[in-house]
C-alpha positions in Angstrom: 0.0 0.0 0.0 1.8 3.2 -1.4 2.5 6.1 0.9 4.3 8.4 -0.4 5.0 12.0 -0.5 2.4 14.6 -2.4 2.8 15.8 -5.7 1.6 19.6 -6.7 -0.5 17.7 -8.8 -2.8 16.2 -5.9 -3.6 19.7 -4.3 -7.0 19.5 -5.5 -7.7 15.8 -4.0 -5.9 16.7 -1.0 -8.4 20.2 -0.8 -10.9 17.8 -0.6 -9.9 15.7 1.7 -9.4 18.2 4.4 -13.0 19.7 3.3 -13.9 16.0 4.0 -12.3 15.9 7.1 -14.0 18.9 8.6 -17.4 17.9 7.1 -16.9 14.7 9.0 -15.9 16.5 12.4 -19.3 18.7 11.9 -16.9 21.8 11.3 -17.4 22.2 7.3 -18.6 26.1 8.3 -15.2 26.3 9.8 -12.7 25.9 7.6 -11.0 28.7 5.2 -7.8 26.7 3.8 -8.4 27.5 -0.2 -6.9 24.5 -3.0 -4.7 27.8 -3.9 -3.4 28.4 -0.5 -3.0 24.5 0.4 -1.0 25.0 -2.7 1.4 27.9 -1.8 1.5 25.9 1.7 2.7 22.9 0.6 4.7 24.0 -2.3 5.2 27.7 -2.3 8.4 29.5 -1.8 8.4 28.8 2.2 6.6 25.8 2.3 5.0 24.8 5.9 3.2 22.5 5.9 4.1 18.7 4.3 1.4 16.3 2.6 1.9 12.4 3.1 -0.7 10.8 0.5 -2.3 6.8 0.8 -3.2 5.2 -2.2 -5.0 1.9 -1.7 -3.2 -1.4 -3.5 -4.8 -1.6 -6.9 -5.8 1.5 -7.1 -2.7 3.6 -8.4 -3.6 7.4 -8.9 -6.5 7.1 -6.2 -5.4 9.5 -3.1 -7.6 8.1 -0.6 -5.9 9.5 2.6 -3.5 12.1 2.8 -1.7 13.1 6.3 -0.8 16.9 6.3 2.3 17.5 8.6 5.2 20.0 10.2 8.3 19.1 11.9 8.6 20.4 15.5 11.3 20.6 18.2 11.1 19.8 21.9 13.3 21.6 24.3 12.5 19.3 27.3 13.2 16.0 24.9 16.3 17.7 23.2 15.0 16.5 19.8 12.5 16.9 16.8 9.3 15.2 16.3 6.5 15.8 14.3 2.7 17.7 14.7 0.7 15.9 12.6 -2.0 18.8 12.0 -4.6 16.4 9.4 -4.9 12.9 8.9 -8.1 11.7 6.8 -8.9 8.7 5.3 -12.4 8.4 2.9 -14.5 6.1 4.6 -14.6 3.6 1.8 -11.3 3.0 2.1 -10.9 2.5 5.8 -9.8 -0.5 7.7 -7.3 -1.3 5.6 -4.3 -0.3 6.8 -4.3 3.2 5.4 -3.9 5.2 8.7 -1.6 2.9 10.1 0.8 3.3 7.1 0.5 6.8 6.9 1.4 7.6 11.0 3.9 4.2 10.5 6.2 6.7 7.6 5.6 9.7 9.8 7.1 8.0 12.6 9.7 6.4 10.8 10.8 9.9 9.7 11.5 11.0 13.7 13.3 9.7 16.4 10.8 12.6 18.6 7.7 11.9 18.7 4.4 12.3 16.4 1.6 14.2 18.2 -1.7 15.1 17.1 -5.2 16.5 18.6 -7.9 14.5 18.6 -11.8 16.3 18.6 -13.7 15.6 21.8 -16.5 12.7 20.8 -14.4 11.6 17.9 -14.3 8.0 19.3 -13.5 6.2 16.7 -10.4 8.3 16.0 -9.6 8.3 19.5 -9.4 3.9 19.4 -7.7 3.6 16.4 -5.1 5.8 18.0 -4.8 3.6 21.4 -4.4 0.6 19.3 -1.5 1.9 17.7 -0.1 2.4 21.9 -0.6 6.2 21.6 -2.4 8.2 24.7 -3.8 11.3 25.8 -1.3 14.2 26.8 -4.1 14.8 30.0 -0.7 16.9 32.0 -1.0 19.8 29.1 -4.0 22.5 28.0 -3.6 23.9 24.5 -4.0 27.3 24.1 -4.5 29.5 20.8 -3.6 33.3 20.3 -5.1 34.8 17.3 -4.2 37.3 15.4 -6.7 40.5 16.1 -9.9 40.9 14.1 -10.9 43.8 13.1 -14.3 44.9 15.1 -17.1 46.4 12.5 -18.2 49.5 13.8 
């Protein structure tokens, strides 16, 4: 089962994955990442974000899971690792072995770690990942600063 790094070619099918992905999390209102600025994000002149794709065995040309990445650094573990910000796979493809392949190269591409935030409810997600022996980080709360926003007056 080919994993393998995206091709500019795939923005589109990766687009519509991640539009997928937040349809599937109840968030499709939520998201603004355009094809063109997946685009300039994954291959633009300062790339920041990396694109694993899954195509299922038989199936050459079909991207049926993509895993959308950034490499990170820990101070306290004096090492790299690797936020894994999106990983989707289209449900007629699931269950076989497409996940697992994607976070098996994504691990195999860090002697860190791979971490990832799962959605509240998302159960599913959430045993699929304790199968593979990954937990909860309960110890640490995220928190978000956003740029300011304009107020209309």
């Amino acid at each position: 089962m080919p994993v393998r790094e995206a091709v500019p070619a795939e923005v589109a099918d990766i687009h519509a994955l991640m539009l997928e992905h937040a349809a599937h999390e109840g968030a499709a209102d939520q998201i603004a990442l355009t094809a063109d600025g997946l685009a300039e994000h994954l291959f633009g002149a300062e790339p920041t974000v990396r694109a694993l794709v899954a195509e299922p065995p038989g199936a050459a040309g079909t991207v049926a899971g993509a895993a959308l990445w950034h490499p990170t650094f820990s101070t306290w573990a004096g090492r790299s690792g690797i936020w894994l910000e999106d990983l989707y796979i289209r449900p007629g493809f699931r269950r076989h072995g497409l996940g697992r392949a994607l976070l098996d190269e994504l691990r195999s591409r860090t002697g860190g770690r791979v971490e990832w935030d799962v959605m509240r409810g998302n159960e599913d997600a959430a045993a699929f990942y304790r199968s593979l022996g990954a937990f909860p980080v309960d110890q640490w709360t995220r928190y978000r600063w956003l740029p300011a926003v304009p107020v209309a007056g």
